[in-house]
Phi, psi and omega in degrees: 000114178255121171044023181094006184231113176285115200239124202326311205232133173315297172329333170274338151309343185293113161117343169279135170358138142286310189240174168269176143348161194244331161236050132293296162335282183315331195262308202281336186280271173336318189285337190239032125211061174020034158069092156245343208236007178309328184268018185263134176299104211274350202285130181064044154214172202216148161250173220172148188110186176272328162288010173275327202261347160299320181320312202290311186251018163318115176253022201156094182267344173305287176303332202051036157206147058250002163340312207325319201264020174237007197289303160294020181295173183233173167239149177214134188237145200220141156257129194218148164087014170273142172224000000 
């Protein structure tokens, strides 16, 4: 299963993406978590979870699809390097 679309043979895979676009990425980051985190200071945190990896491979996350087995996924933001 490649971006929701099943495909017979490796050989029909050559040469395709793994992931999307960096403002592909950006538009699916926004779109699935509805730009909540646009103000946020990115300096010492990380994300985690199934919408970072629906993002990668969303290829419409405004429909959400083939997004669908990541449409309720969760995220986890972890603070690191604080003393």
């Amino acid at each position: 299963m490649l971006l929701g679309t099943h495909r017979t043979s490796d050989e029909e895979c050559v040469g395709l993406p793994a992931v999307v676009d960096r403002e592909t990425f950006d538009y699916n980051w926004k779109m699935f978590t509805n730009d909540i985190l646009k103000d946020l200071n990115w300096n010492n945190v990380f994300v985690a979870g199934g919408v970072v990896l629906g993002t990668l491979f969303a290829v419409n996350a405004n429909t959400m699809q083939p997004a669908e087995p990541w449409k309720w996924s969760n995220i986890n933001v972890y603070i690191y390097g604080l003393t």
